[in-house]
C-alpha positions in Angstrom: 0.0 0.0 0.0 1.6 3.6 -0.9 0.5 6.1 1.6 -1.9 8.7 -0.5 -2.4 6.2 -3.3 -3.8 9.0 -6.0 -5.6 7.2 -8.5 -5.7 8.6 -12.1 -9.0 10.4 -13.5 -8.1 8.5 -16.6 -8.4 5.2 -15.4 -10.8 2.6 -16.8 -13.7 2.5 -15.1 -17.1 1.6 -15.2 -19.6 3.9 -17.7 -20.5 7.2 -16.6 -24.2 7.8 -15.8 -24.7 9.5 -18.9 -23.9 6.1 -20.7 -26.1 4.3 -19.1 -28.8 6.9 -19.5 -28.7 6.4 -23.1 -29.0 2.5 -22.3 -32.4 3.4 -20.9 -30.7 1.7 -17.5 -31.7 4.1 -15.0 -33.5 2.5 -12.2 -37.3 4.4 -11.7 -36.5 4.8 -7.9 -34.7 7.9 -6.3 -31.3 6.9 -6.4 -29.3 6.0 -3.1 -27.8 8.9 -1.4 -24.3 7.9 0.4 -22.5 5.8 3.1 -20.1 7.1 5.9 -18.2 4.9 8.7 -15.7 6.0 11.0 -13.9 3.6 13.8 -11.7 5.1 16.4 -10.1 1.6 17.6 -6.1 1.4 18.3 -5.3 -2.3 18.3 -8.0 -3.3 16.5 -8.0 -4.3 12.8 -9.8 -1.4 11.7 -9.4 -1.1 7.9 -10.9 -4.3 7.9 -14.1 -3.4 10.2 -14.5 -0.4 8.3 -14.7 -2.8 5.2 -17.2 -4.9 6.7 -19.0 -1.5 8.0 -19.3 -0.3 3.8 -20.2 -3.8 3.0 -23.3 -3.5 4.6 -24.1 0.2 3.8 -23.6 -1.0 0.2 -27.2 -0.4 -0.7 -26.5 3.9 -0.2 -24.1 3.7 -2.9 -22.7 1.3 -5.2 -20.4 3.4 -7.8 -17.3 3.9 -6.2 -15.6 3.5 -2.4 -12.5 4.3 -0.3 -11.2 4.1 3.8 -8.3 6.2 4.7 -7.0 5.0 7.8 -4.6 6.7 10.7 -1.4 5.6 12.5 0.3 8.0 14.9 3.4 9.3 13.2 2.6 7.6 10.0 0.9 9.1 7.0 -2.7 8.4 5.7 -3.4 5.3 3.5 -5.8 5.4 1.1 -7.4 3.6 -1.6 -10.3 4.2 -3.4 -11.6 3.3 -6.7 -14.8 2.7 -8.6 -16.9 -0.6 -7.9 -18.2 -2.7 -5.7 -17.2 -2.3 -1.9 -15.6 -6.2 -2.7 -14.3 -5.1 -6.1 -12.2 -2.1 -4.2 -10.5 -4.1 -1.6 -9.0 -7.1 -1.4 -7.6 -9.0 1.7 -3.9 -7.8 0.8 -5.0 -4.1 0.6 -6.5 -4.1 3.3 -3.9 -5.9 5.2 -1.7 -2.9 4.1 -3.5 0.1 5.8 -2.7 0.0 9.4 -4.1 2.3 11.7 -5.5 3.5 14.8 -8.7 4.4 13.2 -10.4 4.9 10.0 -12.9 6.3 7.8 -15.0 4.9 4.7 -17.4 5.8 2.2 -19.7 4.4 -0.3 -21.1 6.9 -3.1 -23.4 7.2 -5.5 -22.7 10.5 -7.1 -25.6 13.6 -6.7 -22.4 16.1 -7.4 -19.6 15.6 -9.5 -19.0 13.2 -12.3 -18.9 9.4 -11.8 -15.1 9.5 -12.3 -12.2 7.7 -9.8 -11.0 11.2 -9.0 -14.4 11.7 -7.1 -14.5 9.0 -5.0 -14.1 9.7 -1.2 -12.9 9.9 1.3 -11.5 13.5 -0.2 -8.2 14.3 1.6 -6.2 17.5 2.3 -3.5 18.7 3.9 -3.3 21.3 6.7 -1.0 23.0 8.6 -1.7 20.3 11.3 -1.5 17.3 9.4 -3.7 15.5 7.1 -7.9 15.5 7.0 -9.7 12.7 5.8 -13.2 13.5 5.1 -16.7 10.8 3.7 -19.4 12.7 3.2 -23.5 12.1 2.7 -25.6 15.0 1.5 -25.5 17.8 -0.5 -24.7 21.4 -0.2 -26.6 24.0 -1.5 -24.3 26.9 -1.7 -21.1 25.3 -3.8 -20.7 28.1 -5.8 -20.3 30.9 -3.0 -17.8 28.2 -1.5 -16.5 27.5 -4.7 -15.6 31.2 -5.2 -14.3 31.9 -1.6 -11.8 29.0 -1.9 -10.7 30.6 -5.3 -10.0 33.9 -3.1 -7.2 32.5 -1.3 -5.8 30.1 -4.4 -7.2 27.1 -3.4 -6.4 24.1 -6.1 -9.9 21.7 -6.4 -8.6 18.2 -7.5 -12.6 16.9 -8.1 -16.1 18.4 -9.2 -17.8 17.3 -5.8 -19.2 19.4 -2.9 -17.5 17.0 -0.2 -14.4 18.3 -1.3 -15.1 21.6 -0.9 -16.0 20.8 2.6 -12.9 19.4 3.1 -11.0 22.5 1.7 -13.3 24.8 3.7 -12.2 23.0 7.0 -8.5 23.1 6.0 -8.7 27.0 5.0 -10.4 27.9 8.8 -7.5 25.6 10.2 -4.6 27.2 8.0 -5.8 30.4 9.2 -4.6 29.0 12.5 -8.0 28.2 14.2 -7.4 24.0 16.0 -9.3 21.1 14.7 -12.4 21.7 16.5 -12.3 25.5 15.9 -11.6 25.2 12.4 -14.5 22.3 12.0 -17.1 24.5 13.8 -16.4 27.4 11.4 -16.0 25.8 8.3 -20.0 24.1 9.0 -21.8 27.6 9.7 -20.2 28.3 6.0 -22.5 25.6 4.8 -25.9 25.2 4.1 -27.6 22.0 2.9 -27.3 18.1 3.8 -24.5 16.6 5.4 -23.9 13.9 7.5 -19.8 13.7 8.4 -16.8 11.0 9.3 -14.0 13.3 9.3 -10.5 11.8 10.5 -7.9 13.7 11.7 -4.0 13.4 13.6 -5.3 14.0 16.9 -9.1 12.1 16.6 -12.5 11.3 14.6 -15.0 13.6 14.1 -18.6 13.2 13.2 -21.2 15.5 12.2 -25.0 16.5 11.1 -26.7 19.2 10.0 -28.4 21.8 11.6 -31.7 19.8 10.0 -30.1 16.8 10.6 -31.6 15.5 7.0 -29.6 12.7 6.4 -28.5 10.0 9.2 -25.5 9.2 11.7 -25.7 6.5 14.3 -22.6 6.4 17.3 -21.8 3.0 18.2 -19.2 1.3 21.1 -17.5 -2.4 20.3 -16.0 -3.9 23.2 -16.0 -2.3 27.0 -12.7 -2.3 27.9 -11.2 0.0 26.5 -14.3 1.4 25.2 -14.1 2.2 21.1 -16.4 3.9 19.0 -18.2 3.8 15.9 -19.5 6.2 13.7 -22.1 4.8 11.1 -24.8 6.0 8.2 -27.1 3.1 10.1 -27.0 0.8 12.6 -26.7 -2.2 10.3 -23.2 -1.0 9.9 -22.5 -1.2 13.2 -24.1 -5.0 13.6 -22.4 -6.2 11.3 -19.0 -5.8 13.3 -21.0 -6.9 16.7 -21.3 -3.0 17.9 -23.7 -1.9 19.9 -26.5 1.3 19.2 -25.3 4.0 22.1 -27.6 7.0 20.2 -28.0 9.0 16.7 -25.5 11.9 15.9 -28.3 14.9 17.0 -28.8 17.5 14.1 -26.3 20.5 14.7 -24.2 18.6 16.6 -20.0 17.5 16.4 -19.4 14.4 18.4 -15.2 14.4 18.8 -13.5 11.1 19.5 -10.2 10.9 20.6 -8.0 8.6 23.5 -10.0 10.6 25.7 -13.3 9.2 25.0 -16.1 11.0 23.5 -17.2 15.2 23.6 -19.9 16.3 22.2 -20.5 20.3 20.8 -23.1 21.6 19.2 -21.9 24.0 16.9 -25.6 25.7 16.1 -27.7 27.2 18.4 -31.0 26.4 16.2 -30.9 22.9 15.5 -34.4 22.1 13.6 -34.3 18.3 12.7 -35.5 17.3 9.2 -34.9 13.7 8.9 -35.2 13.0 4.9 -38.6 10.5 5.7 -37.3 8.7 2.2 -34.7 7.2 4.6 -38.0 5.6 6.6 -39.9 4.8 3.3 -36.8 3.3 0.8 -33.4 4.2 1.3 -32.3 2.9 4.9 -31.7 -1.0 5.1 -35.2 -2.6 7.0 -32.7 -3.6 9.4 -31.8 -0.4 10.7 -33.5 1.1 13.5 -34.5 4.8 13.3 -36.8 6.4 15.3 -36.5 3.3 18.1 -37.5 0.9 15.7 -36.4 -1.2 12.6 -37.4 0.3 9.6 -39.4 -3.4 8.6 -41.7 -2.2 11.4 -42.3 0.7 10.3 -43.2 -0.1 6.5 -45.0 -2.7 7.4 -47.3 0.3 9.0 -47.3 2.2 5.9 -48.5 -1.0 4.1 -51.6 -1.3 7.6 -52.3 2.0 6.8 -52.6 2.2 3.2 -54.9 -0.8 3.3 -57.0 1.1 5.4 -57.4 4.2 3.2 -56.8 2.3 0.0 -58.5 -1.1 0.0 -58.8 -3.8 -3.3 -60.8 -6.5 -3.9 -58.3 -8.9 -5.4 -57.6 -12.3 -4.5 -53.9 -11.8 -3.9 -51.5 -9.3 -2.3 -47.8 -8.9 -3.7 -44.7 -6.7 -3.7 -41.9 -5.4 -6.2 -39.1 -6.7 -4.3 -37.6 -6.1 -2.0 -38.5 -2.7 -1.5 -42.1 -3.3 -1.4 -42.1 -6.5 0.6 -42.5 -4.8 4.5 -45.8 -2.7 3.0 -47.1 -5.4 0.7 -47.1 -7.4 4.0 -48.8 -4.8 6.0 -51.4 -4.6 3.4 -52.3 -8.2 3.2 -52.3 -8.2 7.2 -54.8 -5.3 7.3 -57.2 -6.6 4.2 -56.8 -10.4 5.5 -56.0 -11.1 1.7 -53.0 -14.1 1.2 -49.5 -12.7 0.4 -47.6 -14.5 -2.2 -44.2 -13.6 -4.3 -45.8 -13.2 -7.7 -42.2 -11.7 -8.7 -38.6 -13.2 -8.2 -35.6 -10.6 -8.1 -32.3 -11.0 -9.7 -30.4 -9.1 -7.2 -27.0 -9.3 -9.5 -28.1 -7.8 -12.5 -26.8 -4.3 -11.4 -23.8 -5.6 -10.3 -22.7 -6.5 -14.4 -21.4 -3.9 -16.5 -22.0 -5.7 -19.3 -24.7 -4.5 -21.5 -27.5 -6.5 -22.9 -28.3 -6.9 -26.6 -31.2 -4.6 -28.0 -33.5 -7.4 -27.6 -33.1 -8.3 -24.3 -33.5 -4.2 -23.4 -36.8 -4.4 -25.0 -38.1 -7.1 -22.8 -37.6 -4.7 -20.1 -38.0 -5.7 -16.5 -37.4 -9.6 -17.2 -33.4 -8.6 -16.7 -34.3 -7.7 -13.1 -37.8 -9.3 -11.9 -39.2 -12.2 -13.6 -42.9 -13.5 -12.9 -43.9 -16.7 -11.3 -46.8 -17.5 -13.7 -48.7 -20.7 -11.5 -49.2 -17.9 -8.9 -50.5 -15.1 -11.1 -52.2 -16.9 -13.4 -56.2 -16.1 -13.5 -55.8 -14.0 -10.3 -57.0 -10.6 -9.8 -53.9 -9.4 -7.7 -52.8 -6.3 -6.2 -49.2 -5.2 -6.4 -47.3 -2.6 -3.8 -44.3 -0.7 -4.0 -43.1 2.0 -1.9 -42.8 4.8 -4.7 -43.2 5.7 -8.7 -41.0 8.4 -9.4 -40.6 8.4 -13.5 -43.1 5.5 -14.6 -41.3 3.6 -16.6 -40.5 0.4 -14.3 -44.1 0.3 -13.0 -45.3 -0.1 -16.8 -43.0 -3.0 -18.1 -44.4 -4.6 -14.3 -47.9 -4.1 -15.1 -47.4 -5.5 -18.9 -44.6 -8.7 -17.4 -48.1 -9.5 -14.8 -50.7 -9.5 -17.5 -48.6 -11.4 -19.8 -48.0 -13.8 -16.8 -51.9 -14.1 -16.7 -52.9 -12.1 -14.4 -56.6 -10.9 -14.7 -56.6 -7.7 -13.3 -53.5 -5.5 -11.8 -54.1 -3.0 -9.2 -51.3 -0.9 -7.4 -50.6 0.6 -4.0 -48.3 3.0 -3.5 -47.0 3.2 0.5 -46.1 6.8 -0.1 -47.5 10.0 -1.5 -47.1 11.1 -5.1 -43.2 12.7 -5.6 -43.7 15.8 -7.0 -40.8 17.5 -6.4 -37.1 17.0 -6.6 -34.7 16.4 -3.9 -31.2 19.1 -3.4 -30.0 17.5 -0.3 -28.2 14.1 -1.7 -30.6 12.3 -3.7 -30.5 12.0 -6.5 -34.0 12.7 -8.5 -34.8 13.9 -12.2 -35.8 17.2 -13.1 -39.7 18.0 -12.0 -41.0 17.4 -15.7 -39.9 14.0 -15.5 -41.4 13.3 -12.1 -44.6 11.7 -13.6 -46.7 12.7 -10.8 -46.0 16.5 -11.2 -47.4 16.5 -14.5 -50.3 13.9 -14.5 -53.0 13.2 -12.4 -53.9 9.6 -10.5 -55.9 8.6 -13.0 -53.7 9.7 -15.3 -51.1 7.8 -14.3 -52.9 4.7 -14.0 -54.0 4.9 -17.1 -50.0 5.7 -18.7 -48.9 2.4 -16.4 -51.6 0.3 -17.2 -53.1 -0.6 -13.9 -56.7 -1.1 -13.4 -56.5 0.7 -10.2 -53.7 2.9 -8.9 -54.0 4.6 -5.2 -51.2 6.1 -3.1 -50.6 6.7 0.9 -51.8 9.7 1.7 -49.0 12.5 3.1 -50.9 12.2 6.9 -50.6 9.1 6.8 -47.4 8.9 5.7 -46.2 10.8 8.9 -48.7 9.7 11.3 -46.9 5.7 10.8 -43.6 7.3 12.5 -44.8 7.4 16.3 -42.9 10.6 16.1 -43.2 14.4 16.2 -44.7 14.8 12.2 -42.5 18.5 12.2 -39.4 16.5 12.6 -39.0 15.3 8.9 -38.7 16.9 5.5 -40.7 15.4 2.8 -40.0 18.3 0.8 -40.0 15.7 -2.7 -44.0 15.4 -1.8 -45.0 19.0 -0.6 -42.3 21.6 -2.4 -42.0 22.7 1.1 -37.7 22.3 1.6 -36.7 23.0 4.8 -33.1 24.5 3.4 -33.1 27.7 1.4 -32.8 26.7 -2.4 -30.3 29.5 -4.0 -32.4 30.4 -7.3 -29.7 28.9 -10.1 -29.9 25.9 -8.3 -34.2 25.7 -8.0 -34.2 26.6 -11.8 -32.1 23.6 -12.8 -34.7 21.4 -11.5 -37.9 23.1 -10.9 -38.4 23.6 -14.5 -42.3 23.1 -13.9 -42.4 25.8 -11.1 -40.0 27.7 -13.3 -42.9 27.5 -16.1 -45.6 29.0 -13.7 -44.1 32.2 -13.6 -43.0 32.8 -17.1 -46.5 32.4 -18.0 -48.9 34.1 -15.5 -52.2 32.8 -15.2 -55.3 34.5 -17.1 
């Protein structure tokens, strides 16, 4: 292992998103946001747990990942590269990054280009040594960053908003503020979405929001000595036997060092926004959020959307996996049977292959392919936690009728999305969002269902058990708790955009 392993921009990789546009490949789901983990754990094996930590947070990000680690005297290893969390590392690699503690991250890109020189952790070097920083979210004011960091000659190396994070933290601690100091100041220059592992010479550091809109779990392994864990969920933190000790609160910087753990809270007006996607899709079932695993908690939204949206159909069923927990809670609610009418090929996004033209056209068979002895003359009702662009629900509907299904009715366990996301998911522009420009019925009719009915936005919240003000579902109201600067809102809220050019008679 070469300490600061730089990988080229230039090197072969996997295709850019662009590519795979064009391949009609897109998946008709927001797309995953990120995953963070930090260990602070002398003697332990710790590139190696943080590898096991980003194998399970897989699911946030599957383009590119990287772990830095830290060695007292020694300088930062790190490796990163595009692929799989098992395609980056190997046992030899990992074997090669001693440390005391370490930092990883997963990606899927909302900012920057899907190129090697943007995969994380993003490092820089300071007057005190070196910062490693993994980043989930995404900032809303790049360009006044962007332009503040050109003031004092700052060199970026990538296109993304965690590095300028990074870079804003190393400027406050050049100017010769200490780690803490420096952090605090660099986060009241941002506004947006982020959720922080940041490792440094002296300890780990990790951080939320003022909103809070994306997650961070602390962890402990072992008791004697105590070490910690810093994790996007707390599947990352089974998964290496550590136990839950609390969530990261919004607005707060937990600082981990041979001292134990301190906690600041480096804004006076934290206002927590937890993204409720992260209830309804993103987070693992597994995880617990909110004092409960998320399994539970969909399983409600499927209860609840039975009562408010009931079928007369002979079976219940889910688009896997996503829609299982709901499709479940439906069935339990209606008292009709539950039966896989759908089997998932859970490796097909894992080849980079492409598929002939054929094999495109035949749609959703590459990814979900119909059991036809269950479906066959059966009026059945299939549920899925969103629709965001339309296109996967159709080839569903047509793969169920050709599998012999008499009549196809759809639940949706969350609202319509009519708006897109600026805090790390990744969404399309608000024309493409189908429900933004058609109606329910419209939609059914464009996705061929003979019934289409989604979970109302009450209802939605009501399922959490918790304070309904303490989440933003800004992609189903418009109502974004984060100031949107106005270039930004136009990129995307092309609809919105519309409404004022042309004034209403």
């Amino acid at each position: 292992m070469i300490p600061h392993s730089s990988l080229s921009p230039d090197t072969p990789s996997f295709p850019a998103s662009s590519d795979l546009d064009s391949l009609d490949q897109r998946p008709d789901k927001p797309e995953e946001a990120c995953g963070v983990f930090g260990l602070y754990a002398p003697g332990e094996k710790v590139a190696k747990l943080t590898y096991f930590g980003l194998f399970a947070l897989q699911h946030r990000g599957q383009e590119s990942a990287g772990i830095a680690t830290f060695k007292l005297g020694e300088p930062v290893r790190l490796h990163k590269d595009m692929g799989l969390v098992s395609q980056v590392f190997s046992e030899t690699i990992l074997n090669e990054m001693p440390g005391d503690m370490a930092i990883g991250h997963t990606r899927y890109s909302t900012t920057g280009s899907s190129r090697v020189v943007n995969a994380q952790p993003a490092l820089v070097q300071t007057r005190l040594g070196e910062l490693a920083l993994a980043h989930n979210g995404n900032l809303v004011n790049t360009s006044v960053l962007h332009q503040e960091l050109q003031k004092i000659n700052c060199d970026l190396l990538t296109t993304t908003d965690s590095e300028l994070v990074a870079r804003v933290i190393g400027a406050e601690v050049d100017s010769g503020k200490d780690w803490l100091e420096g952090a605090i100041s660099a986060f009241n220059r941002c506004q947006g979405a982020f959720s922080l592992v940041i490792g440094t010479p002296e300890g780990l550091m990790g951080v939320r929001d003022t909103n809070g809109i994306r997650p961070l779990v602390i962890g402990t392994l072992g008791t004697n000595p105590k070490r910690y864990v810093l994790s996007s969920e707390t599947c990352g933190l089974d998964i290496i036997g550590a136990e839950y000790l609390r969530d990261v609160e919004p607005g707060e910087l937990v600082w981990i060092t041979e001292e134990g753990l301190a906690s600041f809270h480096w804004t006076n007006q934290p206002q927590p926004r937890l993204c409720i996607f992260e209830m309804i899709y993103f987070a693992r079932p597994d995880s617990v959020m909110s004092g409960e695993n998320l399994y539970t908690y969909r399983t409600r939204l499927g209860r609840r959307l039975a009562e408010e949206s009931p079928a007369d159909v002979d079976l219940v069923m889910a688009v896997p996996d996503s829609g299982v927990p709901a499709a479940i809670g439906f069935s339990q609610v209606s008292g009709i049977p539950y039966a896989e009418g759908l089997i998932k090929n859970r490796y097909v996004g894992r080849t980079f292959i492409q598929p002939t033209q054929k094999m495109r056209e035949s749609g959703i068979r590459m990814k979900l392919n119909p059991l036809r002895d269950v479906l066959e003359g059966k009026r059945i009702v299939i549920v899925d936690d969103s629709i965001v662009r339309g296109t996967t629900s159709r080839k569903i509907v047509k793969t169920l009728r050709d599998a012999g299904a008499t009549e196809v009715h759809m639940r949706i366990s969350s609202p319509p999305v009519t708006h897109p996301c600026f805090y790390g998911i990744d969404t399309d522009t608000q024309d493409q969002l189908i429900a933004a420009t058609k109606s329910v019925q419209e939609i059914a009719e464009q996705i061929g269902v003979d019934s289409l009915a989604y979970l109302s936005w009450q209802g939605m919240l009501e399922a959490t058990k918790e304070d309904t003000t303490h989440f933003c579902s800004a992609c189903f109201t418009g109502d974004y708790p984060v100031a949107i600067p106005d270039p930004i809102k136009r990129s995307k809220l092309v609809l919105e955009k519309e409404k004022v050019a042309t004034p209403q008679s």
